[in-house]
C-alpha positions, 0 to 999 in steps of 0.5 A: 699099962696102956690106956683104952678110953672110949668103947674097949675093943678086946682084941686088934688085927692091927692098928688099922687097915686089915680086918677084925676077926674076933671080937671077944674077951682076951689080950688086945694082942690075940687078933694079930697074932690069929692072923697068923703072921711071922716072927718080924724081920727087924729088930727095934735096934734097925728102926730109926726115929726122926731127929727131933721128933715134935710130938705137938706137930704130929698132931690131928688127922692122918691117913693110910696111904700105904700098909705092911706087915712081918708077914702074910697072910692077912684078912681078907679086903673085904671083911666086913669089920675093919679098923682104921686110924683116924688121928692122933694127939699128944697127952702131955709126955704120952701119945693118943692114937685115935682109931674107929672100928666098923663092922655089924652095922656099928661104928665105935672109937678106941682110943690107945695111949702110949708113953715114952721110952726115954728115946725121943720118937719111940713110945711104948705100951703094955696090956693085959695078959702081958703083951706089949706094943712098940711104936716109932715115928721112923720119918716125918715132915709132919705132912707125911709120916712113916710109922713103924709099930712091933706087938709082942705077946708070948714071944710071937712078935709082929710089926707093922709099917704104915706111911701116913699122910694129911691128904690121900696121896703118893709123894714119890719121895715118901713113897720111895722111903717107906718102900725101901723099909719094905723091900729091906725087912722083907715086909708083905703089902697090907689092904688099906683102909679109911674111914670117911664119913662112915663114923662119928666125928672125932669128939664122939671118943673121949679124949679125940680132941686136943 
């Protein structure tokens, strides 16, 4: 099962970027799929993983540089509550995604773990209710990074492509790879969101330092 540390938040919209719309009891799926998004385009099978993956090397502190989806609508840019990914760590064979929640005057860690699929770069994770989560570090020279992660719950599935970055800007060449995912799988730009300054430092989670 996967494992939440720190403040558990029920229910995401994603792993970072779009707004959080409910904040109540129930699968950690039920926000992602009360957006309303479409089945994905792209099966596991058409998503790469980087040669080589170094799991150690990914570690620290990343930003969203650019967000997409299987499919829009998604939440308004300016919804109040909103998620972002702050950093992520290794955990011996499994990984940690450090992400923060803002909203109603309060800013709270989640920490969610995932664990390996026996393919180097591809982890995975599954939650309560039945639902699952499948992440790949489709490419990455450890100073960029296009992350792709598939959320399936009662059959709906929805994926979400991200390109990340150490520091806040457009290398042509990542942005061009990351956009050719996007143009292939059909995928609907997402409103970007990180979080500076506005949360505790990362110590503050559990589990948020190596």
């Amino acid at each position: 099962m996967g494992t939440e540390k720190g403040r558990q938040l029920p229910g995401l919209s994603s792993l970072w970027g779009p707004a959080v719309k409910v904040l109540e009891s129930g699968s950690l799926l039920l926000l992602i799929l009360s957006l309303g998004l479409a089945r994905a385009q792209e099966t596991p099978e058409d998503v790469p993983v980087q040669p080589g993956f170094d799991t150690q090397k990914v570690e620290g502190r990343w930003l969203t540089v650019q967000l997409a989806a299987s499919h829009a609508p998604l939440a308004a840019p300016d919804d109040p509550l909103r998620l972002a990914l702050h950093s992520i760590w290794s955990r011996g064979e499994d990984v940690e995604l450090v992400l923060f929640w803002t909203g109603e005057g309060v800013c709270q860690g989640l920490n969610v773990t995932v664990h390996p699929t026996g393919l180097l770069g591809q982890y995975q994770s599954a939650f309560k209710g039945g639902g699952t989560m499948l992440l790949h570090f489709v490419s990455t020279d450890y100073s960029h990074l296009i992350l792709y992660v598939r959320f399936r719950d009662d059959g709906e599935v929805t994926s979400l492509w991200a390109l990340l970055a150490r520091r806040m800007l457009e290398d042509p060449r990542w942005l061009g790879q990351y956009l050719e995912y996007v143009s292939k799988f059909h995928l609907q730009e997402a409103p970007v969101f990180n979080l500076d300054d506005q949360c505790p430092p990362p110590a503050a989670s559990a589990g948020a330092t190596p």
